[in-house]
N, C-alpha and C positions, 0 to 999 in steps of 0.2 A: 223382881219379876220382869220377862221382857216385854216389852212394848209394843201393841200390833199394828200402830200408826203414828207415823212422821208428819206433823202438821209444821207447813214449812211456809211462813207470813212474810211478804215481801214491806220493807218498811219505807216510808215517805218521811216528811220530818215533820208532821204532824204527831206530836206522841201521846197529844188529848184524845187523838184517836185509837193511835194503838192502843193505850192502856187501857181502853174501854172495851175494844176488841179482844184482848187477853183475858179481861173480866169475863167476857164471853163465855170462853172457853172453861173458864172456870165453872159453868153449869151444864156443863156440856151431861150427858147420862151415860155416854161411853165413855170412860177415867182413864185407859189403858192406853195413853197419847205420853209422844213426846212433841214440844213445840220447837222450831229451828227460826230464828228472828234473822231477818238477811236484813242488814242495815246498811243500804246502798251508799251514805255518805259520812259513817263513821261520826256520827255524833255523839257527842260524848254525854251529851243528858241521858241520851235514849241509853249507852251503857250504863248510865248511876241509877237509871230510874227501874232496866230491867233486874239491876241488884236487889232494890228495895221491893219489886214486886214480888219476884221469884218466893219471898218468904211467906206469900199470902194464897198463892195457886196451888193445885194439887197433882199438877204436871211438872216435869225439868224442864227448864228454857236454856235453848245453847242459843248464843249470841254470834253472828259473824260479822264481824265491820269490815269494811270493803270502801277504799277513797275514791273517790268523783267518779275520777276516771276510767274504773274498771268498768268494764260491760258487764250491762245487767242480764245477760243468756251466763256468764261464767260465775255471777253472784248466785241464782239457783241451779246449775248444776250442781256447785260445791256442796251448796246443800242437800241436795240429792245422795253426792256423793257420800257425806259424813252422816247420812242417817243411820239409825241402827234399826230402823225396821224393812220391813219387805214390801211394805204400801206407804202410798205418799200421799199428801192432799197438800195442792200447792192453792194459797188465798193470798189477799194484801190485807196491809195493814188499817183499812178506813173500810173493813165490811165486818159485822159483826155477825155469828153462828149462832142462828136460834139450837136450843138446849137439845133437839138432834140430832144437830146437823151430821157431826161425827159420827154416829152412832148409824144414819141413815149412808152413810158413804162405806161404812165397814156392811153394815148388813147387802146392797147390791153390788159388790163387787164380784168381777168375775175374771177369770184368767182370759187373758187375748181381748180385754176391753178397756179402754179406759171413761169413766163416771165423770159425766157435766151435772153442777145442777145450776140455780139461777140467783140472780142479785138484783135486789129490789132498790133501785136508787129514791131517796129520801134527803131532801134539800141540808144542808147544813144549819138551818136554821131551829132546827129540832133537835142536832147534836148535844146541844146547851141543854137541853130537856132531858135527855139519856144519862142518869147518873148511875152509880155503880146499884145504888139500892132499887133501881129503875131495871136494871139488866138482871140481877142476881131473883127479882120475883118476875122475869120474865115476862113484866109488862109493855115493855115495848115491841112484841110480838104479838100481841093481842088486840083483836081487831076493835075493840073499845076506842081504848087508848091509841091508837094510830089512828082510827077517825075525829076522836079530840084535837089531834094533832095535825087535822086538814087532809090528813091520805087519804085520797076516795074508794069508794067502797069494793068496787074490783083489784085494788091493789092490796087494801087489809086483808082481804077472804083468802087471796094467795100468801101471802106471808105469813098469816095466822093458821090455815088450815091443816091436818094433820093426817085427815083418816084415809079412807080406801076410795076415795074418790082421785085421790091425789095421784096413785101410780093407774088409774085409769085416763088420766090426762096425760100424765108420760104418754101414754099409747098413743093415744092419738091427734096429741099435738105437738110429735116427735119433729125435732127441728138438727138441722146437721149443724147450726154453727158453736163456737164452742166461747164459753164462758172461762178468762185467764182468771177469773173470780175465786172459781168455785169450780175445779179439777180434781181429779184424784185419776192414780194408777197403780202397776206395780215397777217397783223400783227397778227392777232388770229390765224394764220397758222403756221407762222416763231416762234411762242412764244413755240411750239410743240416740236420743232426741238431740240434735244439734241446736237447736234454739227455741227459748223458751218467751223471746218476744215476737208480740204480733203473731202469736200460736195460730194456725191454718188446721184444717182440718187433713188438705193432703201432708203435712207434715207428720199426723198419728198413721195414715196411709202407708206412705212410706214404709212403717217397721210392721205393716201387717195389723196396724192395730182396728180393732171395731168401737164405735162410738155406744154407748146407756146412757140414756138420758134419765136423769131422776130431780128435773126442772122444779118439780110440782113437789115435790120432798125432801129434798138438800137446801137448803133459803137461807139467805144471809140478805142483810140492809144495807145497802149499800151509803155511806154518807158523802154525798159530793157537792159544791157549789153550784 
């Protein structure tokens, strides 16, 4: 069956992260994903490791190693370019996709737009708390369990929240800057794009493109120091 979305993960060499990210994905409730791994420094654990995972996900995972030196605007293009679908959702590898994230970037997509949503930064110190049986019952997305975990209570309610309140906030707390987190577009558009770091908004300008914002219903956690 063909695939309606290229989920394309920019990777660091953190692979406690990625792997936990993949796990993500693996609850995702849209299934009809391919993942594209851009492994900026050619690490060879993150090759052995996305061997051993690949048998546990219910997506393909294509791997691209790419040495030091190459530029990271020509690491996702490539990947752009070898996708086999028609939509793209570019993320990194240390934000994890609550269980719609996907399914919420396929449902508002629209031709002549390209989809922001938002990334919730979450200390590293709760990483160690996120295990796979942690992500797979989706509790770390649930505003309990992130306030256990010190999140204050405006930051769980957005992370956690799901319903029709949420694209009422798109409206009207519509913001032009754009999240290199949490993207998506169509592939004949991104293929346009001469650079994919330090992304600008007149850079989507440029091909004509219009910004959706769906902040408040695309959400991933972002884990950082």
């Amino acid at each position: 069956m063909q695939k309606n979305i290229s989920v394309i993960v920019v990777a660091n060499d953190n692979f406690e992260s990625l792997e936990k990210v993949i796990w993500s994905y693996n609850t995702q409730a849209f299934r009809n994903l391919e993942m594209i791994i851009v492994n900026q420094n050619s690490d060879e654990t993150i090759s052995k490791s996305i061997t051993s995972i690949q048998k546990e996900v219910f997506f393909p995972i294509v791997l691209l190693n790419f040495d030091k030196e190459n530029n990271g605007d020509d690491c996702v293009k490539k990947a752009i370019e070898i996708a086999s679908t028609n939509y793209i959702l570019i993320t990194n590898s240390d934000c994890l996709a609550r269980p719609d994230f996907v399914e919420q970037h396929i449902k508002n997509r629209v031709e002549g737009y390209f989809l922001n949503g938002a990334s919730y930064a979450i200390h590293t110190s709760v990483l160690d708390k996120i295990s796979q049986e942690i992500i797979y019952s989706s509790k770390c997305f649930q505003m309990s369990w992130l306030k256990s975990k010190g999140i204050g209570f405006f930051r769980s309610f957005m992370i956690s929240y799901s319903g029709l309140l949420s694209t009422f906030l798109d409206v009207i707390f519509s913001k032009n800057d754009i999240s290199s987190d949490n993207l998506s577009g169509w592939k004949s558009d991104f293929i346009q794009i001469n650079s994919f770091t330090n992304l600008k908004i007149n850079n989507l300008k440029e091909i004509d493109l219009k910004q959706k914002n769906i902040k408040s219903r695309a959400i991933l956690l972002k884990l950082q120091n």
